[in-house]
C-alpha positions in Angstrom: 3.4 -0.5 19.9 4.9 0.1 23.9 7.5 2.2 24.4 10.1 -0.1 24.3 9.5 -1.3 21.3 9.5 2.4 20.4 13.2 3.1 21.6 15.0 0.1 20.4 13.7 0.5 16.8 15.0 4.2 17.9 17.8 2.7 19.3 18.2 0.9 16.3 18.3 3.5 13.8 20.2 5.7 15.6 23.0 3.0 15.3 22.4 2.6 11.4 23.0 6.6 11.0 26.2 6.8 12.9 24.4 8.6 16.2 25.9 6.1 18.2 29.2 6.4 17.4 29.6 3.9 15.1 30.8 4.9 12.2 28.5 3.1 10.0 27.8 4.9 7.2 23.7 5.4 6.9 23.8 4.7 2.7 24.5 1.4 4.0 21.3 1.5 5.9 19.5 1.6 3.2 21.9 -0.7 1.0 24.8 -0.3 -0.6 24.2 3.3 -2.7 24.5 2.8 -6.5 26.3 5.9 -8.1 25.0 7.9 -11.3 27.2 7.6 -14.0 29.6 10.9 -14.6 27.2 13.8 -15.9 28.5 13.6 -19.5 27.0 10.0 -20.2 24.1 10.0 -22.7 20.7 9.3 -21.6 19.8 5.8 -20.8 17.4 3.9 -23.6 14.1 3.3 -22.9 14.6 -0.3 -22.1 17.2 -0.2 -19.8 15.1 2.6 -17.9 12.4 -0.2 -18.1 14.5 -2.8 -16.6 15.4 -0.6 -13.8 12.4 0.2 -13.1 10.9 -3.5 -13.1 13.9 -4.4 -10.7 12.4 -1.6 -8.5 9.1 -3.2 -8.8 10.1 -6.0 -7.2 11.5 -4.5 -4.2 8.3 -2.8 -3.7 6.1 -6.1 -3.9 8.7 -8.3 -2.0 7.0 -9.5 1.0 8.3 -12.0 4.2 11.8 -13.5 4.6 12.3 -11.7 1.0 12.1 -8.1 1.8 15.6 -6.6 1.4 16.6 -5.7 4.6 17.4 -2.4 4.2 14.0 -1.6 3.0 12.5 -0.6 6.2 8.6 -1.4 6.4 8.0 -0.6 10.0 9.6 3.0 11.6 8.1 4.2 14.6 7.3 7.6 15.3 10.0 7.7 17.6 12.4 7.4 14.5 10.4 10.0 12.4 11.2 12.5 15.0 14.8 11.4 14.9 15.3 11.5 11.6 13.1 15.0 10.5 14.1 18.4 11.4 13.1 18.9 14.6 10.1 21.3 13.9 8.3 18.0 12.9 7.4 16.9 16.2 5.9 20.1 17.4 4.2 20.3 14.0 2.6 17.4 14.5 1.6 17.6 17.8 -0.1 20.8 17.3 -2.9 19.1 15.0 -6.1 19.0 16.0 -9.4 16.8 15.1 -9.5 19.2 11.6 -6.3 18.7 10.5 -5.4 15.7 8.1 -1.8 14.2 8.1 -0.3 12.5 5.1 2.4 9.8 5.4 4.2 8.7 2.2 5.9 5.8 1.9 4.3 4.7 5.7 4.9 0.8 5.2 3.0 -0.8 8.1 1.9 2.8 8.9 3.7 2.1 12.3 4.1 5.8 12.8 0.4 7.0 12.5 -0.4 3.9 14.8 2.3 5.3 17.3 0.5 8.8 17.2 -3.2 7.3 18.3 -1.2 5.6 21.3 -1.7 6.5 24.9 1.7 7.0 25.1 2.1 9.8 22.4 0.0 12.0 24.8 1.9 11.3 27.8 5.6 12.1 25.8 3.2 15.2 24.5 0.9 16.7 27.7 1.5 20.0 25.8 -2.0 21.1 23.5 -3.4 18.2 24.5 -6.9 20.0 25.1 -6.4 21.3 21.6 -5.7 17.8 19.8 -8.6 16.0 20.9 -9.2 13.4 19.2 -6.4 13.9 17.0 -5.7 14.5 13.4 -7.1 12.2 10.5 -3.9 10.3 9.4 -3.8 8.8 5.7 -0.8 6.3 4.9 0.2 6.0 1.6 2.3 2.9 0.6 3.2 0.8 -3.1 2.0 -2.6 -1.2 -0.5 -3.5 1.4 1.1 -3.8 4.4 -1.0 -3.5 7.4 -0.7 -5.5 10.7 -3.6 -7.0 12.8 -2.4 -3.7 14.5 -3.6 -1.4 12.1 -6.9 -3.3 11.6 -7.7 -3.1 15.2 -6.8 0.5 15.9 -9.0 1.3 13.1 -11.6 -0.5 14.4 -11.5 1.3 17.9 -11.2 4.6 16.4 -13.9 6.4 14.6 -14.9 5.3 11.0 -12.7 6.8 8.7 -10.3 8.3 11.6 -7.1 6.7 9.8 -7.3 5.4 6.1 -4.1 3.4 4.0 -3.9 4.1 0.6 -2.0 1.4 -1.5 -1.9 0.0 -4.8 -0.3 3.0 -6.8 2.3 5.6 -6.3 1.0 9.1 -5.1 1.2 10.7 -8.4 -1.9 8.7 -9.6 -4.4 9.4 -7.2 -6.9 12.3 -7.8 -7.6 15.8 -5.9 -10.9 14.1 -4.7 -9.2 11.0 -3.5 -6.3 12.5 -1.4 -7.8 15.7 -0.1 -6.0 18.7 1.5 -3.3 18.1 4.7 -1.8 20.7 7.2 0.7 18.2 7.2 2.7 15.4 4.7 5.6 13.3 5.8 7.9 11.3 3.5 11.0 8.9 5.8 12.5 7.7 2.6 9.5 7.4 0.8 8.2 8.3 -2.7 11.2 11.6 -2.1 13.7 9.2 -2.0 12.4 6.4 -4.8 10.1 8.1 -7.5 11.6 8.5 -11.2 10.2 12.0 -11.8 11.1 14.3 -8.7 9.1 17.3 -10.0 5.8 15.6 -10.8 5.8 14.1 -7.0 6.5 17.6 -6.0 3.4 19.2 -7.6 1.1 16.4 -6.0 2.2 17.1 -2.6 1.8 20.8 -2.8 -1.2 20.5 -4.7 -2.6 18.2 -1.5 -1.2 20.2 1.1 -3.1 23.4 2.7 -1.7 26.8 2.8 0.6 26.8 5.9 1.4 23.6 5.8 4.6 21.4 5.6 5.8 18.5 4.2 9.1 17.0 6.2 11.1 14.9 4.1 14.9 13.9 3.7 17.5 11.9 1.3 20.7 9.9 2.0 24.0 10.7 0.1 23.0 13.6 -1.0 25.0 17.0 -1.7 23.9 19.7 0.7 23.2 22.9 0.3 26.1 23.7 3.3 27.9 21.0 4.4 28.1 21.1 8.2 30.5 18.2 8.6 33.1 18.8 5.5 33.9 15.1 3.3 37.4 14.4 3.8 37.9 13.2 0.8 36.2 15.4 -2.9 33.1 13.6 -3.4 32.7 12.6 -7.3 28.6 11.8 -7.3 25.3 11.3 -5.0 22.8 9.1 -4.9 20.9 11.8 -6.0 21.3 14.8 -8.6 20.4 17.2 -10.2 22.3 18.6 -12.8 21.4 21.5 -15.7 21.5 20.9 -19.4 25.1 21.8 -19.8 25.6 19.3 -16.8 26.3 22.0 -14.0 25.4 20.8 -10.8 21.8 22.2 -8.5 21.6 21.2 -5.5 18.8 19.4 -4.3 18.0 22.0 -1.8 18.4 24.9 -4.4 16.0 23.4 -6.7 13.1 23.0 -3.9 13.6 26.7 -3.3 13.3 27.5 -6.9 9.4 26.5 -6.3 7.1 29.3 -6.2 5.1 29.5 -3.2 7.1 28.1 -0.7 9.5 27.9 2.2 12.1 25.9 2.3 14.7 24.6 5.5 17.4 23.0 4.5 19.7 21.2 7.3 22.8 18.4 7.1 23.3 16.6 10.3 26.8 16.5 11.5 26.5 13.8 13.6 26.5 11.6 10.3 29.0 10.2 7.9 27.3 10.1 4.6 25.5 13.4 4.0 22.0 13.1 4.7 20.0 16.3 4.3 16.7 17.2 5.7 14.3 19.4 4.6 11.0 21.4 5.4 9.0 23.0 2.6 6.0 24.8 3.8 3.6 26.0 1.4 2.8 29.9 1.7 0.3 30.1 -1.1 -1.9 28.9 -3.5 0.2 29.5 -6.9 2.8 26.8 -6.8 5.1 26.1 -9.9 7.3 23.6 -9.5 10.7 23.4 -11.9 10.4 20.5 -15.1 12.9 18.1 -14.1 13.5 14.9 -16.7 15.0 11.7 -15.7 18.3 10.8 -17.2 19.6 7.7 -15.0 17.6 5.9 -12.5 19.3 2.1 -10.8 17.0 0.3 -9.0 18.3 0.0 -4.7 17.3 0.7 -1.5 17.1 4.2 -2.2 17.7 3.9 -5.9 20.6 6.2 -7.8 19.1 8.6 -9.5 19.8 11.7 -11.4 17.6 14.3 -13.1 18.2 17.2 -15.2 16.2 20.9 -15.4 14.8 21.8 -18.7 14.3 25.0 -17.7 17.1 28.6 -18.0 19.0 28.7 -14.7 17.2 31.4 -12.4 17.0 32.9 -9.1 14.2 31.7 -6.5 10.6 32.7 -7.7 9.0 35.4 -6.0 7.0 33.8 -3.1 9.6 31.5 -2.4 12.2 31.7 -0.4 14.2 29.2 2.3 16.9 28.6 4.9 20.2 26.6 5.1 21.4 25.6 8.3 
């Protein structure tokens, strides 16, 4: 992928998230957000869960002229740096040829194709000595979607150098089949779509090394400190959480709830819709992550979903710990 391509889909995005001045709300970016119902509504039978969740099926397998077009198959690495704190492009530049890198949800795996380009060095002449011949770079997606791209970069590069992953979400593949990573990303990936937040928690820590990070975000969500106040009271987000008496957590409060971890928590206020982005590095071994059940989940592009604890109400673990900024 040249440059250019590499700042218009840039170009592009920053457009769909209100960076340029638009206005245009970025929930719409990833069509139109479908609202939980009000937190006293009774849990949703099994079948309508099952419908939902067939209707999400189908987004994942669309393929061609029928892939929604807010479901976005081919971000650049350009955009991931965009759209990540910004400790995610020095994090990822500072791999070297024993590090692994894990992209969820990496569509065409566009990004880790980006990273083996000549023109990744040149934007990065820092540690270039020390990267070599670059991290190993697994992409995870529901669907097979690689290019004649990814076939022939693979091809070029040393057996095994990148791998793509598809066929099932991440929860389902084994310890022995994923590995460890000093670094997992997730651009509105399984974070954003998968029905049971706290079991796709404990399979990213439990693949990533101690030290590393895992960069992820999610669209129309309540932050933990809103930097750009809504003018209007908000009455739901795309995503909740919510305790058994139906108190609200926020997102960002539960992730630092998680035992052996760090946790960054930032709201851009550049955007419209409150988009929150978040670093969680893992500091040691002994990770717990908080039992979350699903109550609603509406197929979309994210899809609406809320969860709720099963666990008391506590303070952050010892071990953990995080930021809001």
């Amino acid at each position: 992928m040249t440059y250019v391509r590499e700042a218009a889909a840039a170009a592009v995005f920053a457009m769909t998230i209100g960076i340029a001045g638009t206005g245009y709300a970025p929930a719409q970016a990833q069509g139109d957000p479908v609202k939980p119902p009000p937190a006293a509504a009774k849990k949703p039978a099994d079948p309508a869960l099952g419908r939902e969740l067939s209707e999400q099926a189908k987004i994942y397998q669309s393929k061609g002229d029928v892939v929604p077009a807010e479901y976005v198959i081919d971000r650049s690495l350009l955009s991931y740096a965009i759209t990540l704190l910004p400790e995610f492009d020095r994090s990822l530049a500072e791999l070297g040829p024993a590090d692994r890198w894990l992209d969820i949800g990496a569509g065409e795996g566009q990004a880790i194709l980006d990273y083996y380009g000549s023109r990744y060095d040149a934007m990065h002449p820092d540690g270039r000595e020390q990267r070599g011949s670059k991290a190993q770079a697994v992409a995870i997606s529901i669907e097979d979607r690689r290019t004649d791209e990814w076939h022939q970069t693979a091809a070029n590069l040393e057996p095994g150098k990148i791998k793509y992953f598809f066929g099932k979400p991440l929860s389902q593949y084994s310890a022995a089949e994923l590995g460890k990573f000093s670094l997992a990303t997730d651009v509105y990936g399984g974070f954003s779509y998968t029905p049971n937040l706290s079991r796709f928690m404990e399979k990213v820590l439990a693949s990533m090394e101690s030290g590393g990070s895992f960069y992820t975000l999610l669209i129309d969500v309540h932050p933990e400190t809103w930097s750009k106040p809504p003018q209007r009271p908000r009455s739901g987000f795309q995503t909740e959480i919510v305790n058994a008496d139906g108190s609200e957590i926020k997102v960002c409060t539960w992730l630092k709830r998680i035992s052996c971890v760090q946790v960054t928590c930032e709201q851009e206020a550049k955007w419209d819709t409150p988009i929150e982005r978040y670093r969680i590095r893992k500091t040691c071994a002994d990770v717990k992550v908080p039992v979350l059940r699903s109550v609603h989940f509406a197929a979309g592009t994210p899809p609406a979903r809320r969860f709720q604890s099963v666990e008391p109400t506590a303070a952050p673990a010892v071990g953990s710990g995080g930021t809001a900024r």
